[in-house]
C-alpha positions as CSV (number, residue, x, y, z in Angstrom):
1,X,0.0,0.0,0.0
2,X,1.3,3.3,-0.8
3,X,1.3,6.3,1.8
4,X,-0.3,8.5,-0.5
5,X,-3.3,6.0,-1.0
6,X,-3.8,6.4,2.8
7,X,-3.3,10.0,2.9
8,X,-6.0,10.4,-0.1
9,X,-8.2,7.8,1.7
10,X,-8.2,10.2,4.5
11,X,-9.0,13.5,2.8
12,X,-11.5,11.5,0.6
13,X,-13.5,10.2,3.9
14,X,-13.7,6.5,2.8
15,X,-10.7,5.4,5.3
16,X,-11.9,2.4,6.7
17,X,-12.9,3.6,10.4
18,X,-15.8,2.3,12.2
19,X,-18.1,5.4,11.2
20,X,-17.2,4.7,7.4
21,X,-17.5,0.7,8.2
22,X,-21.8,1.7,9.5
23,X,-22.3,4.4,6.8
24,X,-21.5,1.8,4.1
25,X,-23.7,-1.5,6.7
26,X,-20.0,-2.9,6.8
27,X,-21.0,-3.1,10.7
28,X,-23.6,-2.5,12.7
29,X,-21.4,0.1,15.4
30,X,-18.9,3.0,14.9
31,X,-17.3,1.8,17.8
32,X,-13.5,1.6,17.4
33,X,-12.5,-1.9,17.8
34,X,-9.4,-1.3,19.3
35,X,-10.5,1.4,22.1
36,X,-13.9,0.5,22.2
37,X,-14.7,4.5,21.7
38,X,-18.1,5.0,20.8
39,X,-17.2,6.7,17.7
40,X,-14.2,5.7,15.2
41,X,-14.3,8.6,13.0
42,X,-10.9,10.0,11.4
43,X,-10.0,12.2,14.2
44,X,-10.7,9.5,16.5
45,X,-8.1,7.1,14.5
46,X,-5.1,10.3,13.7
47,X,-5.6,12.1,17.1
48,X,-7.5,10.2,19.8
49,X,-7.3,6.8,19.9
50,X,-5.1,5.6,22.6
51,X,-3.7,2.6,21.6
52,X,-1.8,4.7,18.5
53,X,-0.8,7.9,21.1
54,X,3.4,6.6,20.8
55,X,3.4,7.1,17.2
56,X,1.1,10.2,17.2
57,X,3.5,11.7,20.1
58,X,6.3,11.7,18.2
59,X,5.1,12.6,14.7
60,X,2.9,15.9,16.4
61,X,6.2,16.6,17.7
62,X,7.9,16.8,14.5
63,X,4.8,18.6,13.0
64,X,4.9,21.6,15.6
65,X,8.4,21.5,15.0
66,X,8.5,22.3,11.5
67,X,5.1,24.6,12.3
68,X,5.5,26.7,15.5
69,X,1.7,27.7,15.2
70,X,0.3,24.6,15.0
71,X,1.1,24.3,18.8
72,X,-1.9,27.1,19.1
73,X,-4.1,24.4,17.0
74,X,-3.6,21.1,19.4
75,X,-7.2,21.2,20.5
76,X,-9.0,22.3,17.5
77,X,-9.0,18.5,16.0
78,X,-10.2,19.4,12.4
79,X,-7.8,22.1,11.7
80,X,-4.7,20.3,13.2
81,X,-5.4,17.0,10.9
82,X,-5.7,19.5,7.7
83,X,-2.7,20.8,8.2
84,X,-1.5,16.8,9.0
85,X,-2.4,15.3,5.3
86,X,-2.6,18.8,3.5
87,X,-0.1,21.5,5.7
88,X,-1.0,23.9,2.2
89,X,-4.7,23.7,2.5
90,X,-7.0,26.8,1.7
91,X,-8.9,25.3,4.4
92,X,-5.8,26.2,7.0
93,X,-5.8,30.0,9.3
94,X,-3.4,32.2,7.4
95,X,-0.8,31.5,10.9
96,X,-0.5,27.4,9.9
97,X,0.0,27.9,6.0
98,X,2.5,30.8,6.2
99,X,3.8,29.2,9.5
100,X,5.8,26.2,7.9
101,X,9.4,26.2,7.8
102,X,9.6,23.6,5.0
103,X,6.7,23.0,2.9
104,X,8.5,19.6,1.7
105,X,9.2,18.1,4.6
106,X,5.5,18.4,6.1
107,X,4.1,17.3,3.3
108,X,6.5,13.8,4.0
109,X,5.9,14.1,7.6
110,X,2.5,14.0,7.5
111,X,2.8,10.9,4.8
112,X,4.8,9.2,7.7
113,X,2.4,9.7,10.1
114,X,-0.7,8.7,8.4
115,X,1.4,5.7,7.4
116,X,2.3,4.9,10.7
117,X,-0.4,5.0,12.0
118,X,-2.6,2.8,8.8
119,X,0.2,0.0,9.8
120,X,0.0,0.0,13.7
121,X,-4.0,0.1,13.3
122,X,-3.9,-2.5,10.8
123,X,-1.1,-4.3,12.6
124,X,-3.6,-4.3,16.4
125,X,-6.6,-5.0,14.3
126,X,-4.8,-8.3,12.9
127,X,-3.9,-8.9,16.5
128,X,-7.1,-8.8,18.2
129,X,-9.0,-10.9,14.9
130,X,-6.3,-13.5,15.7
131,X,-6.6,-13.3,19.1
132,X,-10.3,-13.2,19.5
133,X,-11.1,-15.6,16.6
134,X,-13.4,-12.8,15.3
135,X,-13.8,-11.6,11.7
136,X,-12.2,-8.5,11.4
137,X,-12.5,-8.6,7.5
138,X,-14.6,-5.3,6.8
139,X,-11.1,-3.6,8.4
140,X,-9.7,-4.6,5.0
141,X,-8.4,-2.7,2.4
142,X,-11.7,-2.8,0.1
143,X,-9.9,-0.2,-2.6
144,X,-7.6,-1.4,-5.3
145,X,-3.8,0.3,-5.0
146,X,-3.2,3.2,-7.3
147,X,0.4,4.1,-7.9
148,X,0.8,7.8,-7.6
């Protein structure tokens, strides 16, 4: 799978998270199945769930690093992961997308990070299906790979 598949998967809303998984009857809860949170949206999976919060700790780091303002953006969820898969969105306050010290490297950190986290979800989500004998199979990749 390639990170940019992820990333657009993301900004297209049709990652597969548990709200996506009971829009399209794939499940009958938007519970995430690793935190058991009522509601596995995409800012539930990039900046909430708990079982992902070491790679998310050190990639945020590395985002405010290369963006002083974002710091000012930590709790405003929606904003913050905008500026994760798309730091040059029109969508952004003026502060984030003139704040960037290097437009290249947050476009790759945020690639990294979505990554990371797709494989450590998708690496607990095989866990639990193996170790719970349940059928996690809605969880997998239902889009074909694009090469961008």
């Amino acid at each position: 799978m390639k990170k940019t598949c992820v990333v657009s998967w993301l900004l297209l809303g049709v990652f597969q998270t548990g709200e996506r998984l009971l829009t399209t009857k794939k499940s009958k809860s938007a519970q995430c199945v690793l935190c058991h949170c009522p509601l596995d949206d995409r800012l539930h999976f990039m900046l909430s769930c708990p079982l992902l919060n070491d790679i998310r700790e050190d990639f945020i780091c590395q985002m405010v690093a290369n963006c002083p303002p974002l710091m000012n953006y930590l709790e405003h969820n929606e904003k913050f992961l905008i500026a994760i898969i798309d730091p040059e969105s029109p969508k952004l306050p003026l502060d984030i997308s003139s704040g960037w010290i290097d437009i290249p490297s947050a476009y790759q950190i945020g690639r990294n990070f979505v990554y990371s986290m797709y494989l450590k979800r998708r690496y607990l989500i095989n866990q639990l299906s193996k170790a719970s004998a349940i059928n996690f199979e809605e969880f997998e990749d239902d889009f074909f790979e694009v090469n961008i």
